[in-house]
C-alpha positions as CSV (number, residue, x, y, z in Angstrom):
1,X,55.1,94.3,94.7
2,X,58.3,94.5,92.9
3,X,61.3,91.8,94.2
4,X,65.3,92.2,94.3
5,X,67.9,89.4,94.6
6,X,71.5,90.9,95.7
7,X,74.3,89.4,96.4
8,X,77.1,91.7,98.0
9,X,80.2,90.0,97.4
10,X,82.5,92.7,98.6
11,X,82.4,96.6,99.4
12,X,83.2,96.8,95.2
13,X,80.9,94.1,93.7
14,X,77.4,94.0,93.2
15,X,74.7,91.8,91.2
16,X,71.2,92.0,91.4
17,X,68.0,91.0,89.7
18,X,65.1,92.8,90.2
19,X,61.6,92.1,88.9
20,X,59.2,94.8,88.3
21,X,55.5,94.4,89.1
22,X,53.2,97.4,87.7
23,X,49.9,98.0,85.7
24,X,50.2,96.5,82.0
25,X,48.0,99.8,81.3
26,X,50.6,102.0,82.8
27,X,53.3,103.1,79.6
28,X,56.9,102.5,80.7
29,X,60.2,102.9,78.5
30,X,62.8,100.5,78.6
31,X,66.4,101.2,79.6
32,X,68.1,104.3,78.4
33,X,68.7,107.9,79.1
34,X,65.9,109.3,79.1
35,X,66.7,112.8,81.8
36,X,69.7,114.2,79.7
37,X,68.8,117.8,80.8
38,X,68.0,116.9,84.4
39,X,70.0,113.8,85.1
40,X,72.9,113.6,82.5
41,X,74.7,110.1,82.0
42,X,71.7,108.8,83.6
43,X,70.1,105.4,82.5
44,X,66.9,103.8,83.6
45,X,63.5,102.4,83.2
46,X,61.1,105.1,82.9
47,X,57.8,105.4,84.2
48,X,56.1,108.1,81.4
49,X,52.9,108.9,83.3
50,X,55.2,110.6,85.9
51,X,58.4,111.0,84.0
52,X,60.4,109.0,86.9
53,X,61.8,105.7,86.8
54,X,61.6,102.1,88.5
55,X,65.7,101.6,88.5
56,X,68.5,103.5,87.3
57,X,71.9,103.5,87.6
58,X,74.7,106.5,87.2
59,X,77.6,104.3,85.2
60,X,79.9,107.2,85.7
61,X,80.2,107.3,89.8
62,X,78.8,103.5,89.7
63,X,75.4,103.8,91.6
64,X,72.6,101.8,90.8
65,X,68.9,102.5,92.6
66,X,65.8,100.4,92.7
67,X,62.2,101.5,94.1
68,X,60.4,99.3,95.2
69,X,56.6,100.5,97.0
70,X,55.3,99.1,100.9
71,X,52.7,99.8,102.9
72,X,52.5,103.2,104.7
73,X,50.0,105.1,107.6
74,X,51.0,108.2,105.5
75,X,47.8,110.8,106.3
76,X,48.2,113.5,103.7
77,X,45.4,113.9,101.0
78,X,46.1,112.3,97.8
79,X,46.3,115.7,95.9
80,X,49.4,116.4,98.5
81,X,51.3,113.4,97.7
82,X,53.9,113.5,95.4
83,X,55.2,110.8,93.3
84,X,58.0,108.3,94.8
85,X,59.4,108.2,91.0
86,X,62.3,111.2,91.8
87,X,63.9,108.7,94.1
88,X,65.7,106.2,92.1
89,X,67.0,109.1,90.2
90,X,68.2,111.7,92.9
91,X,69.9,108.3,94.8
92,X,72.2,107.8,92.0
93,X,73.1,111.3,91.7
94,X,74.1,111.3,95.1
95,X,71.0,112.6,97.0
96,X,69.5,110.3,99.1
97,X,65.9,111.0,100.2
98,X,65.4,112.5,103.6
99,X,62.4,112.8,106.3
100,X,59.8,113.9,106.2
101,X,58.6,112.6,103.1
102,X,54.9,113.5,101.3
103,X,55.3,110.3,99.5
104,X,53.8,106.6,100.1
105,X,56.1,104.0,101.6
106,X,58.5,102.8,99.6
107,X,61.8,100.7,100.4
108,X,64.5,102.3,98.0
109,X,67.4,100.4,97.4
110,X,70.8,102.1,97.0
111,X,74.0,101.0,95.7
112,X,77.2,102.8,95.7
113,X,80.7,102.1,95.1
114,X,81.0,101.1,98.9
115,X,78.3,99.9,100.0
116,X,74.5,98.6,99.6
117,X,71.7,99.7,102.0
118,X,68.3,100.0,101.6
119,X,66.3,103.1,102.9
120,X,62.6,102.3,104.1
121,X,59.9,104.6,104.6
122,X,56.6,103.8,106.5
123,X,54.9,107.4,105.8
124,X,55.9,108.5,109.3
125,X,59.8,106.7,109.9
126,X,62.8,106.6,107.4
127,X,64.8,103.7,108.0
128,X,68.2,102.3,107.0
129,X,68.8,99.0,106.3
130,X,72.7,98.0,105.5
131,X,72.9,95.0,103.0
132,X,75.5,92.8,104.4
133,X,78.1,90.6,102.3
134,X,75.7,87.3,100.8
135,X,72.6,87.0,98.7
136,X,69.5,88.6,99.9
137,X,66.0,89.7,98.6
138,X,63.9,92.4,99.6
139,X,60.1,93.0,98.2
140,X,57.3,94.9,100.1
141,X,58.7,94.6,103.6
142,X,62.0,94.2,105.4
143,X,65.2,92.7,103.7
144,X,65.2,89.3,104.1
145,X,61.5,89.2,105.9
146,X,60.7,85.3,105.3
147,X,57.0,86.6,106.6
148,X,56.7,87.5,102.6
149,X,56.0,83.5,100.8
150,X,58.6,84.3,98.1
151,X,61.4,85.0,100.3
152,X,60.8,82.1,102.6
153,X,60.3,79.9,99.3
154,X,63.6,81.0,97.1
155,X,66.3,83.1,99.4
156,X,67.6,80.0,100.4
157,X,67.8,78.5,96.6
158,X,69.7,82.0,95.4
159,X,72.0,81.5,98.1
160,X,72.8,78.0,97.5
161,X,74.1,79.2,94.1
162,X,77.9,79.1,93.6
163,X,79.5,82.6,92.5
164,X,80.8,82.2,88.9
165,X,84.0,81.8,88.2
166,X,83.6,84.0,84.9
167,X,82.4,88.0,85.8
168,X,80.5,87.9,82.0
169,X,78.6,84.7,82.9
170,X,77.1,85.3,86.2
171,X,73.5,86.1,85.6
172,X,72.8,83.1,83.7
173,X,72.4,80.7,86.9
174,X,70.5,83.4,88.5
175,X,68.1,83.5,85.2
176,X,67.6,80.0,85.3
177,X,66.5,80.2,88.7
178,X,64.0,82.6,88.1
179,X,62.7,80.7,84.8
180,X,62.4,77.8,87.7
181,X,60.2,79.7,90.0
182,X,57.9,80.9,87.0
183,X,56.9,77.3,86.9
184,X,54.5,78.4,90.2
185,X,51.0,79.7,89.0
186,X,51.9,83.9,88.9
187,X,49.1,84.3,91.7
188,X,50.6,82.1,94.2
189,X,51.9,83.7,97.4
190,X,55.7,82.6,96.1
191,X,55.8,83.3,93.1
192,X,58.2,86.1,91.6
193,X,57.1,86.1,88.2
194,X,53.2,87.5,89.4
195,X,50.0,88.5,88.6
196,X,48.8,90.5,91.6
197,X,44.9,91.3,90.5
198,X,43.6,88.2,92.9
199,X,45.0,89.7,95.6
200,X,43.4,93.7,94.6
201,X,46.3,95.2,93.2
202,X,46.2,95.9,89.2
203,X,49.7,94.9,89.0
204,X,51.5,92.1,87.3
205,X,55.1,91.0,86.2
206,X,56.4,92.6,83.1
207,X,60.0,92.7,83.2
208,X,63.4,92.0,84.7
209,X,66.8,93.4,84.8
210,X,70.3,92.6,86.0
211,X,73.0,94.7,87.4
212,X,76.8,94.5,87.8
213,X,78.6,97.3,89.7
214,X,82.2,96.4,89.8
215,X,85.5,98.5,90.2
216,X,85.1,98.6,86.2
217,X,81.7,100.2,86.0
218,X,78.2,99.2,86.0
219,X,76.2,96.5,83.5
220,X,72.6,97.0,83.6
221,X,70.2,94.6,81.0
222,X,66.6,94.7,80.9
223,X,64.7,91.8,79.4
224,X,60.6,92.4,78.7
225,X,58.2,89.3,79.5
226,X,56.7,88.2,76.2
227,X,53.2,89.0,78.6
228,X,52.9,90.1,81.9
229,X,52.7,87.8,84.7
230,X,54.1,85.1,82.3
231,X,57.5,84.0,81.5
232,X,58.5,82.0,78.4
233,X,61.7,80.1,77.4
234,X,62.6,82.9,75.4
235,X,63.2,85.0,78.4
């Protein structure tokens, strides 16, 4: 139940935050390049049960990828199913996932030098989304679906931010923001910052990144919660 803020500006420039939501008990890596054989000059955050990863980017050809999971009517056996973490990885690389797909639903969003889109699959339809020029967020459904609480509560405060005027200062508004919505209890509907185990899922906050892709290159930063579901003013 992972969130994204984006804000398209033109076909060229990108920023994002994204939030990851998983199992405290599940051993991740943080950024770096971890798939130098398979995926060289490729960073991300790596997931090490499956070898995969949450986001990456691909600095060199300036494509950035986030996964982030949905529901699905997907009707294979679980021993069938492979892992959704090969996505972020193969987007930014160039190959884009295709249907059919023996994987749960997942909306994966793509960035490229040219544009933004986000690819949706339900276990039986792939979808395509374009992200329009604005701020947006996406979570476990559609992009922009104010049926999820936390989208209804904060799209419209991330869009009321101005742009900055300086390109090395821009996440900082969009930090404090976030720091602002951590002030809900994590298991609230709209909260970002969550703890997901009241509503059945093992899954809580435990870390945030940003994202620049610009003419220049790509500027990825991951910062760890000091414990998950929880932020603190050290974030």
């Amino acid at each position: 139940m992972c969130t994204v803020v984006i804000d398209v500006e033109n076909a060229g420039q990108v920023r994002l935050l994204a939030v990851r939501d998983e199992d405290p008990q599940r051993e991740w890596d943080s950024l770096g390049a971890w798939w130098p054989e398979r995926y060289p000059g490729v960073i991300g955050i790596r997931d090490r049960r499956a070898g995969g990863a949450w986001l990456a980017a691909n600095p060199a050809e300036r494509r950035l990828a986030v996964l982030l999971n949905r529901a699905d009517v997907l009707g294979l056996p679980e021993d069938q199913v492979l892992s959704r973490g090969s996505l972020a990885l193969e987007s930014v690389v160039g190959r884009s996932p295709a249907a059919p797909l023996p994987m749960h639903g997942f909306n994966l969003l793509e960035v490229g030098p040219d544009a933004a889109r986000v690819l949706s699959w339900d276990g039986a339809d792939l979808r395509e989304t374009p992200v329009s020029a604005g701020v947006h967020m996406i979570a476990h459904d559609d992009l922009d679906d104010d049926a999820t609480p936390r989208i209804a509560a904060w799209l419209p405060e991330f869009q009321a931010l101005s742009r900055p005027g300086s390109v090395t200062d821009w996440a900082r508004p969009w930090i404090e923001l976030l720091a602002r919505t951590a002030q809900l209890p994590p298991e609230d509907d709209r909260a970002i910052i969550r703890d997901n185990r009241p509503h059945g899922y093992p899954t809580q906050s435990l870390l945030y990144c940003t994202a620049s892709v610009t003419p220049d290159g790509i500027d990825v930063r991951d910062v760890t919660l000091p414990s998950p579901g929880h932020w603190a003013a050290s974030s």
